[in-house]
C-alpha positions as CSV (number, residue, x, y, z in Angstrom):
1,X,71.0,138.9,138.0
2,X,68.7,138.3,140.8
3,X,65.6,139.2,138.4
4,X,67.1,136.3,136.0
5,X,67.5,134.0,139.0
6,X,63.8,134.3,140.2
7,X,62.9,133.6,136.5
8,X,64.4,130.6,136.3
9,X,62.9,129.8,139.1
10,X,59.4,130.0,138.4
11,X,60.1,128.3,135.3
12,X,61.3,125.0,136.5
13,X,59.0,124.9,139.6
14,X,56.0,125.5,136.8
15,X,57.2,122.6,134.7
16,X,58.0,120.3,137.6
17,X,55.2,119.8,138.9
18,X,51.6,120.7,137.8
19,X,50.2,124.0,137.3
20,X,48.2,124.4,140.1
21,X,48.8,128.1,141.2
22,X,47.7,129.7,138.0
23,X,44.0,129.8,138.4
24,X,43.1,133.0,138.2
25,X,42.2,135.7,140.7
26,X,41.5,139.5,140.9
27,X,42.1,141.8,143.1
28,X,38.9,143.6,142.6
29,X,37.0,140.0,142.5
30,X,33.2,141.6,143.0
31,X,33.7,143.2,139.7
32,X,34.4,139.8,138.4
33,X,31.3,138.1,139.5
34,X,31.5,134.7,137.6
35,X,35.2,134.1,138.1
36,X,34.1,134.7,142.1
37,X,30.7,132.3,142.5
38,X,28.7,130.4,139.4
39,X,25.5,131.7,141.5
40,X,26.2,135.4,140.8
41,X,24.8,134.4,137.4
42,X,21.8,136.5,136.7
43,X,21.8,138.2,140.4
44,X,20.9,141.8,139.7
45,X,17.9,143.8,138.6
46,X,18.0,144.5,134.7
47,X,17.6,142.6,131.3
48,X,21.1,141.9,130.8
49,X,24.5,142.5,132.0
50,X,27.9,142.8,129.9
51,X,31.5,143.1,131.4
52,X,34.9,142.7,131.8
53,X,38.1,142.9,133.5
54,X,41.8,142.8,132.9
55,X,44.6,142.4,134.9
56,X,48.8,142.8,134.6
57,X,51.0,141.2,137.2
58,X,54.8,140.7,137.8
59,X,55.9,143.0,134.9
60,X,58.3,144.6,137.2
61,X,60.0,141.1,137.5
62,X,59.8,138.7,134.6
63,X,59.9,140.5,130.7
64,X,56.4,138.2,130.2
65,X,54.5,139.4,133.2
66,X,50.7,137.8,133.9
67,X,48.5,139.3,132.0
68,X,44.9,138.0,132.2
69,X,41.6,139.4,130.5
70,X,38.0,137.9,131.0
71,X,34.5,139.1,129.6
72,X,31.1,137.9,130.4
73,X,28.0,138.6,130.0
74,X,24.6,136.7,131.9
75,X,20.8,137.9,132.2
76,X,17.8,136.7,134.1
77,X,15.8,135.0,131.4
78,X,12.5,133.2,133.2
79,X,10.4,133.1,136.4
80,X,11.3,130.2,138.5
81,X,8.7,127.3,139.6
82,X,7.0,130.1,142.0
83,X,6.3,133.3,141.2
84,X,9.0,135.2,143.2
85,X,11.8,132.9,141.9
86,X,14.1,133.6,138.6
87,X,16.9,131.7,136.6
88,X,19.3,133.2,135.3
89,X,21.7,132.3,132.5
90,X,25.4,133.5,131.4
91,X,29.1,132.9,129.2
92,X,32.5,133.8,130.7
93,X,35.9,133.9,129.0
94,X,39.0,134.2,130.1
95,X,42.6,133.5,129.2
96,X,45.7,133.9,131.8
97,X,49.4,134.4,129.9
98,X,52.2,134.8,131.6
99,X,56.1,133.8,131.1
100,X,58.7,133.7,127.8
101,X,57.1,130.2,126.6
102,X,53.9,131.2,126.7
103,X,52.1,129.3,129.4
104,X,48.3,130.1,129.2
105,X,45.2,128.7,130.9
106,X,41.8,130.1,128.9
107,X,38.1,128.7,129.3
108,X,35.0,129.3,127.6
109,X,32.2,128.2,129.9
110,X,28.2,128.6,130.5
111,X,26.9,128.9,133.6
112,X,23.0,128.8,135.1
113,X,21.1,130.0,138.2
114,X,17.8,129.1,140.2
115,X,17.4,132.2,142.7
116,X,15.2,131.0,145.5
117,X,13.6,134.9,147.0
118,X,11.8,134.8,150.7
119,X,9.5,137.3,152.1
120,X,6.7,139.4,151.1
121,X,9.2,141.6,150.0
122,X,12.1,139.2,148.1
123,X,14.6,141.1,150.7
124,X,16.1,137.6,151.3
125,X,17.6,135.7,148.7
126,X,19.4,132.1,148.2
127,X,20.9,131.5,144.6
128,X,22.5,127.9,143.7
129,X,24.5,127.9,140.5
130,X,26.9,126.3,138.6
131,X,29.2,126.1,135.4
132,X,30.5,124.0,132.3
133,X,32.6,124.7,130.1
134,X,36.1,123.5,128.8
135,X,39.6,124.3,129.6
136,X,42.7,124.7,127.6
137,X,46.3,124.9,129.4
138,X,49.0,124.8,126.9
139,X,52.5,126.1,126.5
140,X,55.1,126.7,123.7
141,X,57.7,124.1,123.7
142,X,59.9,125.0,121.4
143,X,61.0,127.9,123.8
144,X,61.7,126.0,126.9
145,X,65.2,125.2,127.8
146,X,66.3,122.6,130.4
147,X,69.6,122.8,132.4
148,X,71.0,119.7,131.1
149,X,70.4,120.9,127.3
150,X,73.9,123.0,127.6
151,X,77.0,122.0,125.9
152,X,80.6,123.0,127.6
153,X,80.4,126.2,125.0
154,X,76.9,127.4,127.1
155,X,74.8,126.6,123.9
156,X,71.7,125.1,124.2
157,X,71.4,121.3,122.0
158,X,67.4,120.0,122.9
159,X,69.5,116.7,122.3
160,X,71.4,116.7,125.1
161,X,68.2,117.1,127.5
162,X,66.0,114.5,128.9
163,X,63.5,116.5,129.5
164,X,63.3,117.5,126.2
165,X,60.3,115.7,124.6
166,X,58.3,115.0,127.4
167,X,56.3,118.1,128.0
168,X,53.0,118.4,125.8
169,X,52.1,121.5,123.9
170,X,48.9,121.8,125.6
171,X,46.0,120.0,127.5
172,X,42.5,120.3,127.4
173,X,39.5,119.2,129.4
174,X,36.1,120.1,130.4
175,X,35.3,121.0,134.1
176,X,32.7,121.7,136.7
177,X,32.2,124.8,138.9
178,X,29.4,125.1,141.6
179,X,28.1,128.0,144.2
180,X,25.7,129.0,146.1
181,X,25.2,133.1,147.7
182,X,22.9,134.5,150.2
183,X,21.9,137.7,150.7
184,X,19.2,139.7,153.1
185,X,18.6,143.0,153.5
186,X,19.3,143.3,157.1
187,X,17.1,146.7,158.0
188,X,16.5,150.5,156.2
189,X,20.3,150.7,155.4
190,X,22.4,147.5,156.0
191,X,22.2,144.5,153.9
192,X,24.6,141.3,153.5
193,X,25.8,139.1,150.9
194,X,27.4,135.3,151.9
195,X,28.9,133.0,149.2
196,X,30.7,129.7,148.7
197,X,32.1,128.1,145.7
198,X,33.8,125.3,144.6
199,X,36.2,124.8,141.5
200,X,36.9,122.0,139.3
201,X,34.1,120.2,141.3
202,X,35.2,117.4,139.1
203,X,38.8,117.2,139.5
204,X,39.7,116.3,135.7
205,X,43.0,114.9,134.6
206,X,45.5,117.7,133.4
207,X,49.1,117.7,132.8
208,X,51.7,118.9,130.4
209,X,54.4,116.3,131.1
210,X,53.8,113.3,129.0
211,X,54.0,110.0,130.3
212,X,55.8,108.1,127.6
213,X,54.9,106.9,124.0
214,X,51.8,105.8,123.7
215,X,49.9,105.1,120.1
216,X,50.0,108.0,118.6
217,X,53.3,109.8,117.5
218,X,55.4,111.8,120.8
219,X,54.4,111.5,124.4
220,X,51.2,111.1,125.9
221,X,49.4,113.1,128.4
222,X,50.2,111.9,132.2
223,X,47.7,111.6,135.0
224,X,47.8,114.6,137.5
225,X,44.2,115.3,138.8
226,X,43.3,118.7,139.3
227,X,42.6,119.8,142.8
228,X,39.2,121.5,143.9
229,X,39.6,124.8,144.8
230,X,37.3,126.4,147.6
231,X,35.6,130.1,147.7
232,X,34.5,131.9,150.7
233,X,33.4,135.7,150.6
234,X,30.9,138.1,151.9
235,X,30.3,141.7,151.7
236,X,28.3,144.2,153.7
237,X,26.4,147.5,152.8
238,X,26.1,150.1,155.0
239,X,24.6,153.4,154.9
240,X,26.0,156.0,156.8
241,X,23.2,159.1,155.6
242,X,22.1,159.6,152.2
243,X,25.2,160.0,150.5
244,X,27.8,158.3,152.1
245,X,28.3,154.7,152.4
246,X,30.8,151.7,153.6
247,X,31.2,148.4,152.3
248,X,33.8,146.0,154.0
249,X,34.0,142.9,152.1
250,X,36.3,139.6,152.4
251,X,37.8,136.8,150.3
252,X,39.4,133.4,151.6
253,X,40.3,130.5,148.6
254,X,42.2,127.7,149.2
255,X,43.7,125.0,146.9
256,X,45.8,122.3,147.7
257,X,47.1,123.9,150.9
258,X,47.9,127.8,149.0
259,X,45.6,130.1,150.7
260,X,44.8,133.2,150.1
261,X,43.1,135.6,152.3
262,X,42.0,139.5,150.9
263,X,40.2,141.9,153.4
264,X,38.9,145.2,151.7
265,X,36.7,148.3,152.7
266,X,35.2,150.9,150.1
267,X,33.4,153.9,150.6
268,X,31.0,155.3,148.1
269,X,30.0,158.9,147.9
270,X,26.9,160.2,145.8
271,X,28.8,162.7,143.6
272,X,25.6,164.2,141.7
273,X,22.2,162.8,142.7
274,X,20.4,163.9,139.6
275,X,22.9,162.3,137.8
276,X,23.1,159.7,139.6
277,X,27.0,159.4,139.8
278,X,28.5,157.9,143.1
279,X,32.6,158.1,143.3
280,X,34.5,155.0,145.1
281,X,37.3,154.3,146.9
282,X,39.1,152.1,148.8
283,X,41.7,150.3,150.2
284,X,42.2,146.2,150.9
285,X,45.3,143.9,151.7
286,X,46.1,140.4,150.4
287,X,47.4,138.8,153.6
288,X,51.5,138.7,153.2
289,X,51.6,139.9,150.0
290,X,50.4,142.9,149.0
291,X,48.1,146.6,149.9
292,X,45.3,147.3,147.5
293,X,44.6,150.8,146.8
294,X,40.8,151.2,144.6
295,X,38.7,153.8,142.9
296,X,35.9,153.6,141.0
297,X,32.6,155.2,139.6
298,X,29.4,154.1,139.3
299,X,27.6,156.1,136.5
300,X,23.6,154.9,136.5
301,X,24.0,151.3,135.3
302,X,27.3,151.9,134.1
303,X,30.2,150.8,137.1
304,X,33.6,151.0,136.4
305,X,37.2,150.4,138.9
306,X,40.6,149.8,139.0
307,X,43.0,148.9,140.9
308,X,46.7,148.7,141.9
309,X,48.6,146.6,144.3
310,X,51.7,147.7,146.3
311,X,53.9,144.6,146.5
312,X,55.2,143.9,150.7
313,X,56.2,140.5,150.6
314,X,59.5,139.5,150.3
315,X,59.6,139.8,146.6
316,X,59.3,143.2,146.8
317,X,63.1,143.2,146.8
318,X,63.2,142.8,143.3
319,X,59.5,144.1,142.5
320,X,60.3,147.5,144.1
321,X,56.9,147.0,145.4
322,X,55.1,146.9,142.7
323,X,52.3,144.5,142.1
324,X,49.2,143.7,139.6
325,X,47.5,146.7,137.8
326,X,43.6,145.8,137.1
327,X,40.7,147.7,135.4
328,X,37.3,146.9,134.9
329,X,33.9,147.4,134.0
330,X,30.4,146.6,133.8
331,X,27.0,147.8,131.9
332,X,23.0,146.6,133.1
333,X,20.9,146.7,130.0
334,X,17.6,147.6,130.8
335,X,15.2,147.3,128.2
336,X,11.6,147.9,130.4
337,X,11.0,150.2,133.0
338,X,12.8,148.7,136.6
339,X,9.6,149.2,138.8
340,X,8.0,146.0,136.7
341,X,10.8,143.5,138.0
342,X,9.6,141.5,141.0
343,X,11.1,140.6,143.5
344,X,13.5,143.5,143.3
345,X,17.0,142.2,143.5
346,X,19.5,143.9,146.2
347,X,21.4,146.7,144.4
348,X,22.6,149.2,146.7
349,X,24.0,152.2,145.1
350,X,27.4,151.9,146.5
């Protein structure tokens, strides 16, 4: 019962207001590198990179639980105006579903890269980005149900509902994202990554509760501006001998007052040096909500991960703490020997 009461809930508080909460996140949100910062667009050493990540929330609580896949792919195409410069280019897709009418949020969008390097060396790097693309949110209404749709018999007459009508099948509109990272190698085994971002730069007008009758047939869209939504994360790399190293990392977003907060360390152990195969692990927590536990492998140019959060907030009542499951992967393409490619971009092996 409970289960069908927080259901319920979700629905009308997603319908009563507008959708801000479902932008998408990952729990492993380095392996996700356009969703994280437009600049990571072309910021590694190779030809081209191809990836993808999918995540499954909430299907402990709700029978439609989140489910949310994204692939990408972006390259470093051309020198930038000097010589140890570069721009790099990329495409990201990614749809979020969740619930029993179907609400999704996709986007198809391109994104570009000027990386600014420093020093003899390129050990220091500044990359400003950004992306465009358009946005679809939409929702299947002839699912939804409203309380005041139900006769004295408990059956459901759309007639009887004034809501019924007024929400819009979907919405669409294009939107701006824009970032900027820095990174420096720090000494012979430490180096440091900084990155801000900014989403829906723009703010565009979304909303799937009409506003009334307008000249076309049913209701049209109303006015509900999309807020900006605001990226902070780092990550360190440190070398403890030849095969063993740390790297803490950190995540803060904010939009419209919901924060979110995810502090994570992983530790990367060189598994077969001629192979070059180097074993992960880690653990992380989302601040009041839940304990991420991580593995991974990185396999040459080949880096896979997943990972599983353990639900402590107070939903973990019903959730029997159990959280989002997430697995992902990425490939570098390298079509020319690496020791050509200056300035040589900061790719530690961990």
């Amino acid at each position: 019962m409970l289960k069908k009461l927080l259901l319920a809930f979700f629905g009308f508080i997603s319908l009563a207001q507008p959708v801000y909460s479902q932008d998408i996140h990952f729990t492993q949100y380095n392996m996700s590198p356009m969703t994280l910062n437009p600049a990571n667009v072309g910021r590694f050493e190779g030809t081209a990179r191809i990836g993808g990540i999918y995540r499954n929330q909430w299907s402990s609580v709700i029978n439609n639980p989140y489910s949310t896949p994204s692939v990408w792919v972006d390259a470093p195409i051309i020198r930038g105006l000097r010589r140890q410069d570069w721009i790099g280019v990329g495409l990201m897709l990614y749809q979020d579903r969740a619930g029993s009418a179907g609400l999704t949020h996709g986007a198809f969008k391109f994104g570009a890269t000027y990386h600014f390097a420093f020093g003899q060396k390129g050990n220091t790097v500044l990359s400003v980005g950004g992306h465009y693309g358009g946005e679809n949110r939409r929702i299947d209404i002839n699912r939804l149900q409203f309380s005041d749709g139900f006769n004295n018999q408990g059956e459901y007459v759309p007639a009887l509902s004034m809501d019924n009508g007024r929400v819009l099948g979907s919405a669409n509109y294009n939107d701006i994202d824009l970032g900027a990272v820095f990174s420096s190698k720090l000494g012979e085994a430490m180096d440091v990554q900084l990155g801000f971002s900014i989403y829906h730069f723009t703010r565009p007008n979304y909303s799937l509760i009409g506003s009334g009758s307008g000249p076309g047939p049913g209701p049209q869209q109303g006015f509900a501006r999309l807020p900006r939504r605001y990226v902070s994360h780092g990550r360190f790399n440190i070398a403890l001998n030849k095969r063993l190293a740390l790297s803490p990392t950190f995540l803060f977003q904010t939009m419209e007052g919901n924060d979110e907060i995810i502090v994570q360390g992983l530790a990367g152990y060189l598994f077969n040096e001629e192979k070059d195969i180097t074993l992960r692990a880690g653990l992380g927590y989302r601040l009041g909500d839940a304990v991420n536990v991580l593995l991974g492998a990185r396999i040459k140019d080949l880096t896979v991960g997943a990972a599983y959060d353990i639900n402590v907030s107070n939903l973990s009542l019903v959730s029997n703490y159990r959280g989002g499951f997430e697995i992902a992967a990425h490939y570098i393409i390298k079509i020319y020997k690496p020791t050509v490619v200056k300035p040589k971009v900061l790719c530690p092996r961990f």
